[in-house]
C-alpha positions in Angstrom: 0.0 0.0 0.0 2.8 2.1 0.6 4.2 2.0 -3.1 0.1 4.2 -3.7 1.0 7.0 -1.9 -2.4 7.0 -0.6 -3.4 7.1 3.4 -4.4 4.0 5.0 -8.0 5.7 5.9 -8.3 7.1 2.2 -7.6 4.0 0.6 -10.3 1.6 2.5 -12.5 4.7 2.1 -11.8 4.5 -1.3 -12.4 0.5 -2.0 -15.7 1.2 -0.1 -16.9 3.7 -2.4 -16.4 1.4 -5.0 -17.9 -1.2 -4.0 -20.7 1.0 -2.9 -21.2 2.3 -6.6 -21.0 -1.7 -8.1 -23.8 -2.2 -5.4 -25.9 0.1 -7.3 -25.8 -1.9 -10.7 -26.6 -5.2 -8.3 -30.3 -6.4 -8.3 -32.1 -4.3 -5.0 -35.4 -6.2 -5.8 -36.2 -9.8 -7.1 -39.9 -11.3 -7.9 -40.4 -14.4 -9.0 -43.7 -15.7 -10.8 -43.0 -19.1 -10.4 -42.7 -21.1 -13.7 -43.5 -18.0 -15.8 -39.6 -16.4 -14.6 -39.0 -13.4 -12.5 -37.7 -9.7 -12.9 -34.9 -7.8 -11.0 -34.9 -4.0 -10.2 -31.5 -2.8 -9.7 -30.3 0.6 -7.6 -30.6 3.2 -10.4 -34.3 3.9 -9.8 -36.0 6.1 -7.7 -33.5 6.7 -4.6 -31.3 4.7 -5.3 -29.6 7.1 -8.0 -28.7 9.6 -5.3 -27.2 6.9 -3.2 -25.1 6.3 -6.3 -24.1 9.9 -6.7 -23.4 9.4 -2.6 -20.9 7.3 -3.5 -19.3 8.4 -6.2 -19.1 12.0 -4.3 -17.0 10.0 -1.7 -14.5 8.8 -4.2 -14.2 12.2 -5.6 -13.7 13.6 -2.2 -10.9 11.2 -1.6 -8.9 12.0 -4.8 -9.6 16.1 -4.4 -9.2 15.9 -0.6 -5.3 17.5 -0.3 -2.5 15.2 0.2 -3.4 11.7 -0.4 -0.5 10.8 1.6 -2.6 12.3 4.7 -6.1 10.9 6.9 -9.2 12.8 5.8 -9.2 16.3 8.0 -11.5 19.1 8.5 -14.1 20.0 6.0 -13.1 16.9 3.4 -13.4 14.3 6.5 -17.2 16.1 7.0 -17.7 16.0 2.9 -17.2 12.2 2.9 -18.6 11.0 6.0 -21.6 12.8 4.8 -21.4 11.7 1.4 -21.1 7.9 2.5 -24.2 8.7 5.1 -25.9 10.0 2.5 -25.6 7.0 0.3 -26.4 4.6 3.1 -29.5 6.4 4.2 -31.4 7.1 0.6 -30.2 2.7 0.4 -32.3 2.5 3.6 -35.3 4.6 3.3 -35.1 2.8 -0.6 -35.4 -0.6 1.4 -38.2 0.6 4.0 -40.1 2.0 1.3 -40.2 -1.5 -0.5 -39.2 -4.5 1.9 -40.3 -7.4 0.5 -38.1 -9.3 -2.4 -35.0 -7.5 -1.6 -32.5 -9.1 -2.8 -28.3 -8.7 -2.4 -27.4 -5.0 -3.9 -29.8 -3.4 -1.5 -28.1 -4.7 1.5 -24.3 -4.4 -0.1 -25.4 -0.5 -0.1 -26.4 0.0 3.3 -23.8 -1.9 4.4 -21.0 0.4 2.5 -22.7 3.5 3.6 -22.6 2.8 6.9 -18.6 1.5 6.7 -17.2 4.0 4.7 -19.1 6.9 7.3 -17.3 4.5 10.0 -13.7 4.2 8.3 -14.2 8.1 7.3 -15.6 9.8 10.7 -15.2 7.2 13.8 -11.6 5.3 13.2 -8.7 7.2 13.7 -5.9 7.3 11.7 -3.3 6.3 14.5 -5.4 2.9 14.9 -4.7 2.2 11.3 -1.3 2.7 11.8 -0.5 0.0 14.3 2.7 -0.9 14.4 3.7 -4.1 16.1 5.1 -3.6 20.0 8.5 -3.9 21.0 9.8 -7.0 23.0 
């Protein structure tokens, strides 16, 4: 990781994003008619397009955020905690609003939200760092 010249806390905030944004092209809804087949809905409907744009926000945050070399910090730590929050939330209301026949994407969603607003605003940077003690 050291040979990206990107922050501990920027990268895994960065991996989450993206997995947050393929979670958006998964299927959020599946119905089955039996015999007759079934449809999928995926994430770019309704809410779900604004939890897309959460995400990508947070990638964009972490490229445009300063040194890369650096944890998140002041207004750019607020920008992507918020952006990831975002993303999780419209993913949530989207699944409250329509629980039945959820299927995988949905949940991939919320569940990036709500680690990338962790790895972004909770975890500190020094306990990414850990190095190993002394004997």
């Amino acid at each position: 990781m050291e040979q990206m010249n990107f922050h501990k806390q920027k990268l895994y905030a960065l991996i989450i994003a993206g997995v947050g944004v393929i979670s958006c092209f998964l299927p959020w809804w599946s119905v089955s008619f039996g015999m007759f087949g079934g449809v999928s809905y995926n994430g770019m409907h309704d809410l779900g397009i604004l939890s897309f744009l959460g995400f990508i926000g947070a990638g964009v945050v972490t490229f445009i955020g300063g040194d890369k070399t650096k944890p998140f910090a002041g207004q750019f730590k607020m920008i992507a905690a918020g952006c990831f929050a975002g993303a999780g939330l419209f993913a949530l209301i989207q699944f409250l609003r329509a629980s039945s026949g959820t299927s995988y994407g949905i949940w991939l969603a919320i569940i990036a939200g709500v680690a990338g607003g962790l790895v972004v605003y909770v975890l500190k940077p020094e306990q990414l760092d850990k190095k190993p003690p002394t004997p």
